[in-house]
C-alpha positions in Angstrom: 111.3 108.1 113.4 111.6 106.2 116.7 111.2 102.2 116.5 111.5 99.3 118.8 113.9 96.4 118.2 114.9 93.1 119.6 117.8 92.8 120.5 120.0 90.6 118.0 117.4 91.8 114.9 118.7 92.6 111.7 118.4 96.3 110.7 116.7 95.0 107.6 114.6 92.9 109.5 113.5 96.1 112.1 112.4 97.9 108.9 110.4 95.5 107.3 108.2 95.2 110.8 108.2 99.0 110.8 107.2 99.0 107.0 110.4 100.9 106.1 111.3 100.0 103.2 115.3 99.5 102.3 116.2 97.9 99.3 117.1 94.2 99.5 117.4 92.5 96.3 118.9 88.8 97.3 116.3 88.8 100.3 119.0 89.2 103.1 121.3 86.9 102.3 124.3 89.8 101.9 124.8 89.1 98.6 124.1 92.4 96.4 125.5 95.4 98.8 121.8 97.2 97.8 121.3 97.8 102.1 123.9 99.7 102.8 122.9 101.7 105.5 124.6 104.9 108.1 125.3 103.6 111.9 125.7 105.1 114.8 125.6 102.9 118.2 125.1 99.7 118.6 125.3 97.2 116.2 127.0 94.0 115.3 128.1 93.6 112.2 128.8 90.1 110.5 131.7 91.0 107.5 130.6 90.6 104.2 132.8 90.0 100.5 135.1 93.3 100.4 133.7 93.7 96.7 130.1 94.5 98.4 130.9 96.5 101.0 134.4 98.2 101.2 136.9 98.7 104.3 136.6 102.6 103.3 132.5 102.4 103.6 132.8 100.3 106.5 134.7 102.9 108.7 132.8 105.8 107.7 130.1 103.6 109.0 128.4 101.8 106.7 126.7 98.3 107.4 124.4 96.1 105.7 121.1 96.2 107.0 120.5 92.4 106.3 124.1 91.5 107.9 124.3 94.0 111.3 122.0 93.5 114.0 121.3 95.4 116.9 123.0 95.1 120.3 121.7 98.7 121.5 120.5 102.1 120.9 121.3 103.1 117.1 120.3 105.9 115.1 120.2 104.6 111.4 120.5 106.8 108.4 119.3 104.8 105.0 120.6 107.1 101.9 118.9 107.5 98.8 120.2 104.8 96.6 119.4 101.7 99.2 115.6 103.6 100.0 112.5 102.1 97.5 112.3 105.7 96.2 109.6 107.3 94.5 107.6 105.2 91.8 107.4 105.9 88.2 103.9 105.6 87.4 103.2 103.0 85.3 99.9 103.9 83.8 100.7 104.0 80.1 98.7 101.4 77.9 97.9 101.6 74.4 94.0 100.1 74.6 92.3 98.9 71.7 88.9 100.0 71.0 86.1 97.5 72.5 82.8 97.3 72.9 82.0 98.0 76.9 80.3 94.5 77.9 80.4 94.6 82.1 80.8 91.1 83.5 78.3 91.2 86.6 74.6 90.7 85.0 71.9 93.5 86.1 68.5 92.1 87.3 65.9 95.2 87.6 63.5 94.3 90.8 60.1 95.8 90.6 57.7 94.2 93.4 58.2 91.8 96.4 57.7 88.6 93.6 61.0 89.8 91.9 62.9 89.4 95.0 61.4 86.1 95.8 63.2 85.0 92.5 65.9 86.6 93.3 66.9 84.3 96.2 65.4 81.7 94.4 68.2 81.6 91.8 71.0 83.5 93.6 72.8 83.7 97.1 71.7 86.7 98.1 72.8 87.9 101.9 70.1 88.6 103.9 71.1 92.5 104.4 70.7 92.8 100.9 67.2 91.2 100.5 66.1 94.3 102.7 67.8 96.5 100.7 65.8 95.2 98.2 62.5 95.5 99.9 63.6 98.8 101.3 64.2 100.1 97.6 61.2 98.6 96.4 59.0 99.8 99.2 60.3 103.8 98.7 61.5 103.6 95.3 59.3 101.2 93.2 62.4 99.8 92.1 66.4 98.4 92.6 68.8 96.9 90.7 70.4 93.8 91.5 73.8 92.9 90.3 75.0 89.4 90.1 78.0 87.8 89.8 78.0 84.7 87.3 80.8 83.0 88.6 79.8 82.5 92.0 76.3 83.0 91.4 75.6 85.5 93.9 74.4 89.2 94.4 77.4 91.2 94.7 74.7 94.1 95.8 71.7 95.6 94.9 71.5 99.7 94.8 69.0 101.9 93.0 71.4 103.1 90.0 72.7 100.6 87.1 76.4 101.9 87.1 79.0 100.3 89.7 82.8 100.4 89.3 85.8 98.1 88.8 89.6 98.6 89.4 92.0 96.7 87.5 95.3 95.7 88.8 98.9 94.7 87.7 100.4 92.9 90.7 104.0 93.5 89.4 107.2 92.1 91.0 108.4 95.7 91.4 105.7 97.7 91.2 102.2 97.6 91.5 99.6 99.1 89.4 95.6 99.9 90.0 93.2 101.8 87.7 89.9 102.8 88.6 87.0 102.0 85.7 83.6 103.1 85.3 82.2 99.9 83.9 79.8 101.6 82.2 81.1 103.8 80.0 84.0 102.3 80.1 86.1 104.8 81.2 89.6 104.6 82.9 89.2 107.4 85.5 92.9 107.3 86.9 95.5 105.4 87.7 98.1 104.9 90.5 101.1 103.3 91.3 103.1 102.3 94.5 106.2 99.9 95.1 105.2 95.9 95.7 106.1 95.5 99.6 106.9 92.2 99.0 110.3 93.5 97.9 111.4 93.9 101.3 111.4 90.2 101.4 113.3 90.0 98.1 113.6 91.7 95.1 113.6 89.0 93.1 110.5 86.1 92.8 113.1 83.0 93.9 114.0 84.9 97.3 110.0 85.5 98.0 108.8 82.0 97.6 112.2 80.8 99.3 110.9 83.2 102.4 107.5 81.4 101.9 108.3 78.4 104.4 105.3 78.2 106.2 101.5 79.4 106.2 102.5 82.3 108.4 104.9 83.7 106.0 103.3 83.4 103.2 99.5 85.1 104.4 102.7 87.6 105.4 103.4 88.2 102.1 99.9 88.1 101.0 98.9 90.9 103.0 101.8 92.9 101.6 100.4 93.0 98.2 96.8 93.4 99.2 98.0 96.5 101.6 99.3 98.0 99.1 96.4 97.2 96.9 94.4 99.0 99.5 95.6 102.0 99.7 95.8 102.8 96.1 92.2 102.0 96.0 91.7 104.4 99.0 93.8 106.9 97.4 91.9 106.6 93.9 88.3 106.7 95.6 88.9 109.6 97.8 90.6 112.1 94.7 87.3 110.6 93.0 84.9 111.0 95.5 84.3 106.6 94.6 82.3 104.8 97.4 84.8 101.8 98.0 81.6 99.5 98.5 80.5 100.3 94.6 83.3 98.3 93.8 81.7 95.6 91.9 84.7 93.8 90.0 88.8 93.4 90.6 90.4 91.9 87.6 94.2 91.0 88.7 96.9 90.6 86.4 100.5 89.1 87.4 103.2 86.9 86.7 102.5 83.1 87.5 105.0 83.8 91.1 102.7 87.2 91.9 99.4 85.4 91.3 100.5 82.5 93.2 101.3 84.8 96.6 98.1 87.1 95.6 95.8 84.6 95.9 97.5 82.5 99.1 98.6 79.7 96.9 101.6 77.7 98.0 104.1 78.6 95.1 107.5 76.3 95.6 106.3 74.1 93.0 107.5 76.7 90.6 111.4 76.6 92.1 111.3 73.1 93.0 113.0 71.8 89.9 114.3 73.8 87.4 115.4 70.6 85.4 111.9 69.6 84.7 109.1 71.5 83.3 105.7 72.6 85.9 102.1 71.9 85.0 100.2 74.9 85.5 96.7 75.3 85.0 95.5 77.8 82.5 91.9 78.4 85.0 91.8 81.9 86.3 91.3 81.8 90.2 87.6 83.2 91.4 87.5 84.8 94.5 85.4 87.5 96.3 86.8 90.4 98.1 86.4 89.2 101.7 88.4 86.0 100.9 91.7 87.8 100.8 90.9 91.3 102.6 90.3 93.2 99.7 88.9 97.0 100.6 85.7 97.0 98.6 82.6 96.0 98.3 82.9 92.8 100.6 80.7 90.3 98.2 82.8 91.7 94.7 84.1 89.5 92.2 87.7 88.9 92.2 89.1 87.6 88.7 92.5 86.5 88.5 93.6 86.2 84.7 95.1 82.7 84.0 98.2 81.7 83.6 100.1 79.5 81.4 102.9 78.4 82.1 105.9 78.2 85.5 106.7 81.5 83.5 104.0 82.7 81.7 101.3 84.3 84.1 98.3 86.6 83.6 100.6 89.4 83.0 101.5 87.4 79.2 97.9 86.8 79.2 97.3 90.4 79.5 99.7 91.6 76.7 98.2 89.6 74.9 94.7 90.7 74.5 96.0 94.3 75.0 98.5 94.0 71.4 95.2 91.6 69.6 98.3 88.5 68.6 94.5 86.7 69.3 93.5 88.4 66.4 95.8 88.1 64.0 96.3 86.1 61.4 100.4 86.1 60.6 102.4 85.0 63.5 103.9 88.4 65.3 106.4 88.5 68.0 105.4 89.9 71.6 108.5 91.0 74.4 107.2 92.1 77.8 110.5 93.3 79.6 110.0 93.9 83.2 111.9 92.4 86.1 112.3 89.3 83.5 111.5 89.6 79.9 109.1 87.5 78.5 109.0 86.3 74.6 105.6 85.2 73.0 105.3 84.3 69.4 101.8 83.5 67.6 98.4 84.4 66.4 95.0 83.7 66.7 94.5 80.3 68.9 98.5 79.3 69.2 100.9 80.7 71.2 104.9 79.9 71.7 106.3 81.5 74.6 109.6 81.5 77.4 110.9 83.5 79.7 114.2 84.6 80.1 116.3 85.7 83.2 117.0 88.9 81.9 115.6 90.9 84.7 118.3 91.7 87.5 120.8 93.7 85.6 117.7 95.9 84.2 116.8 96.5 87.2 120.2 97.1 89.5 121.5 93.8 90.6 124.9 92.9 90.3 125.5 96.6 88.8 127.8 99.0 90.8 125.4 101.9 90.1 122.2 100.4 89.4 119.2 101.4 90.6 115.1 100.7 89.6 113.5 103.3 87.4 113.1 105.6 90.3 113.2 109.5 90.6 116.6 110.2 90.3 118.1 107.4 88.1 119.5 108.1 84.8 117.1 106.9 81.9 118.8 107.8 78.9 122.2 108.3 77.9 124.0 109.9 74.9 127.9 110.3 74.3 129.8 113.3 72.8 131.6 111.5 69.9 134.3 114.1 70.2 134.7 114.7 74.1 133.3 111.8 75.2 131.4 113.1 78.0 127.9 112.0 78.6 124.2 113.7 78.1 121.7 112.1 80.2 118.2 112.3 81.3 117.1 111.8 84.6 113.7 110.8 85.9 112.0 113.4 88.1 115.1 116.3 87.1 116.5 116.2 89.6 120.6 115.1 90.6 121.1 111.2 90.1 121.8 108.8 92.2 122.7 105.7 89.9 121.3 103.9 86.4 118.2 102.1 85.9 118.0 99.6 83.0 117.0 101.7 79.9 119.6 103.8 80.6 122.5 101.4 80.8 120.7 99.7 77.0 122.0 103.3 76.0 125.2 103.4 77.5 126.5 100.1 76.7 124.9 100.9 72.9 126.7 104.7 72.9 130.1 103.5 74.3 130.3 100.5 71.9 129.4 103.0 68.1 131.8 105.9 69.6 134.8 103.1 70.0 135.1 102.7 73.5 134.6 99.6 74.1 135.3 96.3 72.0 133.0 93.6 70.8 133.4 91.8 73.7 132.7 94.8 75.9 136.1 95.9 77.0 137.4 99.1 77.6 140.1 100.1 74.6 143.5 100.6 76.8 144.5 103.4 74.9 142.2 105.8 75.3 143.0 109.0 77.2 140.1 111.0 78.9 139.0 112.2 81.9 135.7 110.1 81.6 137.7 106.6 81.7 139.5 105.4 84.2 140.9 102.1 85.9 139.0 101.7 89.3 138.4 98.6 91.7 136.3 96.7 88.8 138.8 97.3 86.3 138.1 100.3 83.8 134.9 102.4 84.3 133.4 105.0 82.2 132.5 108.3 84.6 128.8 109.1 83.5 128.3 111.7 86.2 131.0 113.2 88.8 130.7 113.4 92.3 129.7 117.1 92.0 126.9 116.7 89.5 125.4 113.6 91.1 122.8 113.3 94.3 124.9 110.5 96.1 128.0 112.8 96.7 129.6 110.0 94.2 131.0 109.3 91.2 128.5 107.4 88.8 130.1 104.9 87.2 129.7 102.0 84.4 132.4 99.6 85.0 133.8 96.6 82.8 131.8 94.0 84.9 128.5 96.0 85.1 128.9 95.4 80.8 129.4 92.6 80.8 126.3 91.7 82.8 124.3 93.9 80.8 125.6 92.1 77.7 124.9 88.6 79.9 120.9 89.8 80.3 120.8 90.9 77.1 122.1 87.9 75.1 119.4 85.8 77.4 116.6 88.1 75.6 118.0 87.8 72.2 118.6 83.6 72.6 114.6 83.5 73.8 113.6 85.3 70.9 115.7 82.7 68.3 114.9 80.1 69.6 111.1 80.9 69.6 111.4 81.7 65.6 113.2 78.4 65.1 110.9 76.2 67.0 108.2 78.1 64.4 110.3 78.0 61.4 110.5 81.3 61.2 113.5 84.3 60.5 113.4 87.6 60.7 112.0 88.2 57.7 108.9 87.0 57.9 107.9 88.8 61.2 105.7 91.3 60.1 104.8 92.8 63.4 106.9 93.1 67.2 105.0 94.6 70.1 107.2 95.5 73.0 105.4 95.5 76.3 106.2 96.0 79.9 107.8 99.0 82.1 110.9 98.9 80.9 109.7 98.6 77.6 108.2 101.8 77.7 111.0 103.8 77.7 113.7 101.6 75.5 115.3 103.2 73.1 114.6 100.6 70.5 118.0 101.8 68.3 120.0 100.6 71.6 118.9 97.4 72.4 119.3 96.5 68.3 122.7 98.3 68.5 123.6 95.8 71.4 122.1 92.8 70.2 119.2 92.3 72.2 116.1 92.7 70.0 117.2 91.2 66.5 116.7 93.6 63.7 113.4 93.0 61.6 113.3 94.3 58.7 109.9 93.5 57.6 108.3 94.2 60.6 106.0 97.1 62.6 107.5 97.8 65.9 104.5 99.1 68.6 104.9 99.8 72.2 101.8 98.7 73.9 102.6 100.2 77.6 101.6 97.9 80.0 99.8 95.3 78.6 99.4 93.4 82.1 97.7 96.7 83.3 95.6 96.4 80.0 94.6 92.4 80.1 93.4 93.3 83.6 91.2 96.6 82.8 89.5 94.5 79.4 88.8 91.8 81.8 86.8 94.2 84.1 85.2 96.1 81.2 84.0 93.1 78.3 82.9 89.7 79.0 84.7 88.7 75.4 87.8 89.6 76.7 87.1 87.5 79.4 86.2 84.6 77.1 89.6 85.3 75.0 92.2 86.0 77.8 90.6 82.0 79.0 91.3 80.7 75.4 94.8 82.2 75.2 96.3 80.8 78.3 94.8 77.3 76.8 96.4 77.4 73.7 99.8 78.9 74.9 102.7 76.2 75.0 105.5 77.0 77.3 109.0 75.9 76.6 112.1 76.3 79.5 114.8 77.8 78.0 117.9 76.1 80.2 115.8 72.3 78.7 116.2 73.5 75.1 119.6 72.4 73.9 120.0 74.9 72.0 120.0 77.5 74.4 123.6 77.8 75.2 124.8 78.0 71.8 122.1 81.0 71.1 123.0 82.6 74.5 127.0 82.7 74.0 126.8 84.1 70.5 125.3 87.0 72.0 128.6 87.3 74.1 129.6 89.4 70.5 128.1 92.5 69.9 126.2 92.5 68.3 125.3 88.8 68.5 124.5 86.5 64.9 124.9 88.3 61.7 121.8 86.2 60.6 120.2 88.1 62.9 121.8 91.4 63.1 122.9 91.7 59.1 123.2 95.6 59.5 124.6 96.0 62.5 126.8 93.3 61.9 128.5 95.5 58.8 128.3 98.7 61.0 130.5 96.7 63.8 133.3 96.2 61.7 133.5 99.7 60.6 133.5 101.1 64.0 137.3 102.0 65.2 138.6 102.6 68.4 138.4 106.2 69.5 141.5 106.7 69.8 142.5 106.0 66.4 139.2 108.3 65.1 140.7 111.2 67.3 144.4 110.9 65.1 
């Protein structure tokens, strides 16, 4: 693929113009290695920290896209592990059973008085009053449908059914299902990468690139392209008219719904020592306000948010697990890019957020990667050889770990005696899987030979230790939350575990490592994604509507780095597996476990 650069452009920057997408986690500021790119020609090449990008790599001609800029002619090769990839569809939500209640009212027309009302009590454009009188004139009759929020005929066609997509504007990955509204049915689902991640993989690096009006309708569009296009896709393989696309409903985190709409969002990172105000109205638009590729009139519902941290995509999980309903507190963890903690029932809600979300998905590990074909998602260790079993999405060879699968490796390595308490490597082990390397010791999960990189996959000392750091964030957001409410974990009676990454933890690992406490008491559901699911109820039931309005009102929203007891809940988790009073069974387990080495004599 041929593309034209100015001179003294990044590579990275080249790419995202060309909508190539390379991975750049800390937004292009050479900071996590993930752009390493092949050279050949011209480029200059600002030096980066040896520790991201070796001597070795540099002469065999690697560069960082975000760092090298081009001075000439140059062929770039981008391999696997610094490409987007291929998503993992995301489409997995457990639903509960509702009663189909389509927001957009239906008025039946019959005779040249009934459209005379009509624009009497709506806006109607005027193409569509002689659609009506067109329908009316051949037919005898049309439908009109009418949007309550703005008060206006979306359209008006001869049939009473129209459709709705629902969408989870994630920060990775974004999701968008097609619904008949009138049966209720989900007809399919698709998923693509969020193109804002070429601006950023994470939310601070996105709104930092947001200086100006330009850049941030830049980043605007790159959501609602890719929104687009999965809409295209989905009403093609469906034979859908785009233009009978009545109703969006758009579920995101408070960051995502802020650029999806066009709303300035450096109020959120503006101070982090003082808590935001965020108001818990969902934003009303129609399509043509922001480019949407449907019908040009249809409502656009954004859920609410409530809180710096909590966004529609809380909201969402919500409704989807029914806390609303309940009547016993229960604990909700979304785990995505960040993991959010809610605790409540019926009309009050606790909930935090905590930074949990760049070692889960790569950052700052040597072979991480997002849940991508070709990463490792689950992990089990010979006790007697040590050598690893692992699963990897799409079969075929790996290319590095995404988050579930290091949950498993950190959990494997640390019951088979491998590593310590603290997450160091025993020194006196000998076997071919552990090794001393530039990190300190590293575990071999997959050689050079068996892997799609042409490299060793590794899980060093400092990669644990950053796992151990994210998950210790997770567990302190979930104590505090059941002290604020006076509760322990005994009298949880039910945990819902949301998100992406959610869907494929191996709930034994993250207990085994400290991250979810254990519960004794308590029901443990995966709900899928729930953002996915707040967003489809709210195109499908006005109730849901009504309740995903009430919930972002009653949710408080506490900051975990202004709670003072955040650091003492976070550095206990710095023990694996963190507080007995939390881990009681574990806790026992840990101090039976001996080094390998001394189980091998």
């Amino acid at each position: 693929m041929a593309v034209k650069a100015s001179k003294g452009s990044t590579i990275l920057d080249v790419a995202r113009k060309a909508n190539i997408g390379i991975r750049s986690v800390c937004g292009g500021k050479g900071l996590c290695g993930k752009c390493k790119v092949l050279v050949k020609g011209g480029v200059e090449h600002r030096l980066a920290d040896k520790s991201i990008i070796s001597d070795e790599e540099i002469g065999k001609g690697y560069v960082l896209a975000c760092l090298a800029k081009v001075v000439g002619d140059v062929e770039v090769f981008i391999p696997s592990e610094s490409q987007f990839g291929k998503a993992k569809l995301l489409s997995y939500v457990n639903l509960p059973k509702i009663e189909v209640e389509p927001i957009l009212n239906r008025i039946t027309i019959s005779d040249y008085f009934d459209i005379v009302k009509l624009s009497s009590f709506y806006r109607v454009d005027d193409d569509l009053i002689r659609k009506a009188e067109d329908f009316v004139e051949r037919r005898g009759k049309a439908i009109a449908f009418v949007d309550p929020f703005h008060n206006a005929v979306v359209d008006v066609k001869e049939s009473g059914v129209y459709y709705g997509v629902a969408v989870d504007v994630g920060t990775t990955k974004i999701v968008v299902a097609l619904l008949n509204t009138q049966s209720g049915e989900v007809i399919d689902v698709e998923s693509e990468f969020n193109k804002q991640m070429m601006y950023g993989e994470d939310i601070v690096s996105r709104i930092s690139y947001a200086t100006n009006d330009e850049k941030l309708k830049e980043l605007q569009k790159a959501v609602v392209d890719v929104v687009n296009a999965l809409v295209n896709d989905l009403c093609r393989k469906h034979g859908v008219d785009k233009k009978s696309i009545y109703h969006v409903s758009v579920a995101g985190n408070t960051a995502m719904t802020y650029l999806f709409v066009g709303a300035n969002p450096h109020v959120l990172i503006q101070s982090f020592k003082q808590p935001v105000k965020i108001s818990p109205k969902p934003y009303i638009l129609r399509a043509s306000d922001i480019g949407l590729d449907v019908n040009r009139n249809a409502l656009v519902y954004v859920l609410p948010c409530s809180g710096r941290f909590l966004g529609g995509d809380v909201v969402g999980d919500i409704i989807t697990a029914g806390l609303h309903l309940m009547d016993e507190p229960a604990l909700l963890i979304d785990i995505g890019t960040n993991a959010e903690v809610v605790i409540g029932c019926r009309n009050w809600f606790l909930g935090t957020t905590a930074p949990a979300g760049p070692a889960f998905e790569g950052w700052g590990l040597r072979c991480g990667v997002r849940a991508v074909q070709g990463a490792i998602e689950s992990v089990e260790i010979d006790s007697n050889t040590l050598k690893a079993r692992y699963r990897v999405i799409g079969n075929v060879k790996p290319i590095g770990i995404c988050g579930s699968g290091y949950i498993d490796l950190v959990a494997q390595l640390f019951i088979n005696g491998v590593i310590d308490a603290q997450g160091k490597f025993y020194r006196d082990i000998e076997s071919p899987y552990i090794r001393r390397g530039p990190d300190g010791y590293e575990y071999v999960v997959a050689s050079a030979e068996e892997s799609g990189t042409g490299r060793d996959i590794v899980i060093t000392e400092k990669d644990i230790y950053n796992v151990i750091d994210s998950k210790s964030s997770v567990c302190a957001a979930i104590s505090i939350l059941m002290k604020r409410m006076h509760l322990d974990v005994h009298k949880i009676k039910h945990v819902f575990i949301c998100g992406a990454f959610g869907r494929y933890l191996n709930i034994d690992s993250a207990i085994a490592i400290g991250m979810i406490p254990e519960f004794p008491n308590a029901e443990i559901s995966f709900i899928g994604n729930g953002s996915l699911g707040g967003a489809i109820l709210t195109t499908l039931s006005k109730s849901y509507v009504q309740a995903a309005e009430n919930v972002a009102k009653n949710t408080a929203s506490i900051e975990l780095m202004l709670d003072p007891n955040f650091m003492e809940e976070y550095e206990a988790g710095f023990i694996l597996p963190g507080k007995q009073e939390l881990f009681p069974i574990w806790w026992r387990k840990s101090k039976e476990i001996k080094p390998w080495s001394h189980m091998r004599k």
